[in-house]
C-alpha positions in Angstrom: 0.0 0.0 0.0 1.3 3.6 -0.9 0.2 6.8 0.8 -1.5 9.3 -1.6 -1.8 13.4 -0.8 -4.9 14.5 -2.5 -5.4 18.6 -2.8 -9.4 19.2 -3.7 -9.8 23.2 -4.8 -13.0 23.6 -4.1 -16.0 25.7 -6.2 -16.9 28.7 -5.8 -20.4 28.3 -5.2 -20.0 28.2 -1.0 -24.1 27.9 -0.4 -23.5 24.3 -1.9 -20.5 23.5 -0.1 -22.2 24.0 3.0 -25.3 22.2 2.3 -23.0 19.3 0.8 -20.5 19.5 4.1 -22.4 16.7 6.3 -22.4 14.3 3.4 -18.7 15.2 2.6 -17.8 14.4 6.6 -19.7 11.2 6.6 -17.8 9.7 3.8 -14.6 11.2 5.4 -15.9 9.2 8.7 -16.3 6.1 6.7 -13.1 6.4 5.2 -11.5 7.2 8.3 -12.8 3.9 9.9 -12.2 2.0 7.4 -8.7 3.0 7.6 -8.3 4.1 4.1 -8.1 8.3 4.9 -5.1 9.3 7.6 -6.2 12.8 7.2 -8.2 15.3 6.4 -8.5 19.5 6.3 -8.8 22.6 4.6 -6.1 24.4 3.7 -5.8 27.6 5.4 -5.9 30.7 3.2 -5.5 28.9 0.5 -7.8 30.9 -2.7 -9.8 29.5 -4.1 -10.9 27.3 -1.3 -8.7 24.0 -1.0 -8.7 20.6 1.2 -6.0 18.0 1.7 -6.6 14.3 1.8 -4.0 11.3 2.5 -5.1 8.6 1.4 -4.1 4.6 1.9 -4.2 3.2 -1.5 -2.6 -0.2 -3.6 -1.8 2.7 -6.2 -2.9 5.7 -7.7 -6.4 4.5 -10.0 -7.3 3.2 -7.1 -6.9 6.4 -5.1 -8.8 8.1 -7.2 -11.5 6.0 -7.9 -11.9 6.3 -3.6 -12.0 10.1 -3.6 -14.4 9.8 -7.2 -17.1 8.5 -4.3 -16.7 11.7 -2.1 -19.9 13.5 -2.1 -18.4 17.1 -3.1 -16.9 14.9 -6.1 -19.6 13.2 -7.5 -21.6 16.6 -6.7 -19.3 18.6 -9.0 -18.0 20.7 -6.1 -14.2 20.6 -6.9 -13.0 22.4 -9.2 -9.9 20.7 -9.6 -8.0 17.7 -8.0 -4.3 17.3 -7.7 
């Protein structure tokens, strides 16, 4: 297993974010449990808006193909993904 650092920059469309953010956390909880996520956050004054993931992963596909099933990804709510 490899370690992965995932950087979401979010939308800019914050009334969504919020109303997205309790989906967003759960997965994060689920991941968390299932020890796949070792972290999570925003990124402080970061513009636009940005988060940090680490992820536990056999190699990259399947790292992204984890963070595909975040809510704010499926939902359209990152702009970009690093």
């Amino acid at each position: 297993m490899s370690y992965f650092a995932v950087i979401y920059r979010y939308c800019d469309d914050a009334a969504k974010l919020e109303q997205n953010r309790p989906a967003h956390r759960a997965w994060l909880g689920q991941m968390f449990d299932q020890g796949r996520l070792k972290l999570a956050g925003p990124l402080t004054g970061a513009a636009p808006r940005a988060g940090l993931l680490l992820v536990e992963a056999t190699d990259l596909a399947e790292a992204e193909a984890m963070v595909d099933q975040d809510p704010v990804c499926r939902d359209g709510l990152v702009a970009s993904r690093d």
